[in-house]
Every structure is written in structure tokens, then in C-alpha cells.
N, C-alpha and C positions, 0 to 999 in steps of 0.2 A: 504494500500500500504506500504510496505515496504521501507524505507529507504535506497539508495545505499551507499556504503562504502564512495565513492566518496564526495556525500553530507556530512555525517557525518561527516565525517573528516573538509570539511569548516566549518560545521556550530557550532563544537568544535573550531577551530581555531578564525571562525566570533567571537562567542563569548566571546570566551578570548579577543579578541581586543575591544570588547563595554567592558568589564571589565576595562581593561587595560586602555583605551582610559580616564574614568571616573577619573582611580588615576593621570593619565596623566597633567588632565585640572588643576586636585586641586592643585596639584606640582608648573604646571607652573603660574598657577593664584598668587601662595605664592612666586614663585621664580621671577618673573615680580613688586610683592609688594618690595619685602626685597631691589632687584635689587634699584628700583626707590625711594626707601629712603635711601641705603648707597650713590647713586649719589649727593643727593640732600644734604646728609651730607657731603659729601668727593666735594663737588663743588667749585670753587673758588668763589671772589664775581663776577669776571665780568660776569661769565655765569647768562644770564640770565635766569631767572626761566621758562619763556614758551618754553625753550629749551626740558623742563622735563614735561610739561602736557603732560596726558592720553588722546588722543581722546576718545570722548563718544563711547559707543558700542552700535550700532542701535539694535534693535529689529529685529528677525529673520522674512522677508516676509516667510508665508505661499506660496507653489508655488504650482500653480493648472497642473495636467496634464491632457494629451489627454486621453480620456476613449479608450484605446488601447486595444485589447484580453487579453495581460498579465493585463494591469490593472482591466478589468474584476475579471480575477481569483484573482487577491489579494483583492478586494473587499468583492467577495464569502467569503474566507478565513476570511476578516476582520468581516464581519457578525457573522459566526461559533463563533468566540474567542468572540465577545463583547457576545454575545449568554450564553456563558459558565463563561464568568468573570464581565461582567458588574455590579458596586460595587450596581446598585438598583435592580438586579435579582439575588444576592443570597439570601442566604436561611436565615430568622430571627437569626439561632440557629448554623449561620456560625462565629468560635471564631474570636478571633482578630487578631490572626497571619496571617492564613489560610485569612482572610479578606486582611488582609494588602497584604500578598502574587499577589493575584487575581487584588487586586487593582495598584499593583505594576505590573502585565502583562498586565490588561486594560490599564494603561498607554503607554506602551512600543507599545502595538499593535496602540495605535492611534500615536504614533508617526509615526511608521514605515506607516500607513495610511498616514498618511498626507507627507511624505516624499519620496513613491511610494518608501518604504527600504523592498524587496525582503527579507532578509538573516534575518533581526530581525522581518519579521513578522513568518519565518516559525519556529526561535528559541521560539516565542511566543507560536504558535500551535503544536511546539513539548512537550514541557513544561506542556500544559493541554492537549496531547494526544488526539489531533485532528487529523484525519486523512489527510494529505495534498493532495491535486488532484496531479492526474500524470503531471499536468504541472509543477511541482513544480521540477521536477528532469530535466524539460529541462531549471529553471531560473539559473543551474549552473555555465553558465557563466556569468552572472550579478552578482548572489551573492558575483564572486569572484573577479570582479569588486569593487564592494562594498566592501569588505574586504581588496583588495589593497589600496584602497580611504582611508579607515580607518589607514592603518600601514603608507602611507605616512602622515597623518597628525598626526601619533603619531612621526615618523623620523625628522617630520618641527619642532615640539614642543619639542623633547628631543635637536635636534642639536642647538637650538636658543641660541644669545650669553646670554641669562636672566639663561637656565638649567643650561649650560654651568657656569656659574659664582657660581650661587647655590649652585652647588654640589664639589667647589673645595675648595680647605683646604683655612685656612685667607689670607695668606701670598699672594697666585695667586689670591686671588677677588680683595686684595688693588691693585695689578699690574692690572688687568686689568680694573678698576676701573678709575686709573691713567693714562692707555691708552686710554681709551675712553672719560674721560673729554679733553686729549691733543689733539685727532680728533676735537674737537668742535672746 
């Protein structure tokens, strides 16, 4: 089956945004650290310090879905791909790249499994040139669901006052550095 223009074009965009999404986290994970040790240096003494704890981050639940038609076919689909990449069914005399590669789309695909994620299982099976069912040109309004999903939480993470501070010259991080200890 061929690919319609339509798809192609999200699942180039999808996947700029799981791209994108990736440098996104690492940014604000470092712009959330820096943030929470210039506070804790620029604080006075009366603030006190569990002003400035990190809640723990729980563990992501696994969520089960309803074995629905579409889920069927992303199952089908998920079989084909562990089929073709599964890192204990390739070939002895497969190098290390081409290994790591494979190993690196078996993962992807079992996320996208376990996540019931439409747009990065079919990037998965584009990738190793599986042929996708024709249902796969009617998930495109999910996918682009899924794709929305993705660029708002790239929007919540760039607009956050932690990017925000990060990415601005010294002079505006002490200012708002100094406005935000004076909220407290």
C-alpha cells in the first residue's frame, strides 16, 4: 500500500516532534536543575529550604487498553516489526550498528505498544519497510491527535518560567530570580 501524501507529511512532522520532544526534556530537565540551584543560592535565610524541594517523580503506570478493532491492527502491526527487529531474531552476522539500529526501533515499537501510540508505531514500520494495512491511512486522525499532544507539551515545556529563565542573558535571570524569591 502506498502511503498518502497526507500521512507522510504527519508522520514527517510526528516525527520531528518525538525528535524535538527528546532535546526538549534534556533542556528543561538542565534548565529546572540550574533554575533550582541559583534559587537556593540567590535565597535569603528566612526562606525556608522545603520551599525549594523537588517532588519525587512516580514511575510511569503502564495503562492497559480495550482490545478495540484499531487496537487489533496495531497489535498485527506490532507482531510484523518485533518479527523483523526483535534484538534475539536477528541474524549472528548482524554488525553492531545495524544491531543497535533494530534495537533502537524494537524499542520504540514497544513503547508505542504499550502506549496504544498510533503515529510512532507506523514511523516504526515505515522505517523497516513494512507494509502498513489500509487501516492505517484511516488512524489519521489520531495520529494527528497524537502529534498535537506532543507540540503542546513541547509549548508547556518551552513557555515554563525554569526555559524561560535558562535561556535569558545574566542580568534578567538575577531579576527574575529576585522576583520570585519576593512572591514567597
Amino acid at each position: 500500500m502506498s502511503i498518502n501524501r497526507n500521512l507522510k507529511r504527519l508522520i514527517r512532522e510526528y516525527e520531528f516532534l518525538l525528535e524535538d520532544m527528546d532535546d526538549v526534556l534534556e533542556i528543561h530537565k538542565t534548565a529546572n536543575q540550574e533554575l533550582n540551584r541559583a534559587i537556593r543560592m540567590a535565597k535569603d535565610d528566612e526562606v525556608a529550604e522545603s520551599d525549594f524541594e523537588v517532588d519525587e517523580v512516580e514511575d510511569e503506570e503502564v495503562e492497559t487498553f480495550e482490545d478495540t478493532p484499531e487496537r487489533k491492527i496495531l497489535k498485527k502491526l506490532f507482531r510484523k516489526i518485533v518479527f523483523k527487529c526483535h534484538p534475539d531474531r536477528l541474524p549472528k552476522d548482524t554488525g553492531e550498528l545495524e544491531r543497535a539500529e533494530m534495537q533502537d526501533l524494537y524499542e520504540k515499537a514497544v513503547m508505542a505498544h504499550d502506549r496504544d501510540n498510533w503515529g510512532l508505531m507506523v514511523i516504526v514500520a515505515i522505517k523497516l519497510d513494512i507494509k502498513l494495512p489500509k487501516e492505517a491511512e484511516g488512524m489519521i486522525d489520531r495520529i494527528a491527535e497524537e502529534k498535537d499532544g506532543l507540540k503542546n507539551q513541547i509549548d508547556q515545556m518551552t513557555g515554563s518560567f525554569a526555559w524561560q529563565w535558562y535561556h535569558a542573558e545574566d542580568e534578567l535571570q538575577k531579576r527574575m530570580i529576585d522576583d520570585y524569591l519576593n512572591t514567597l
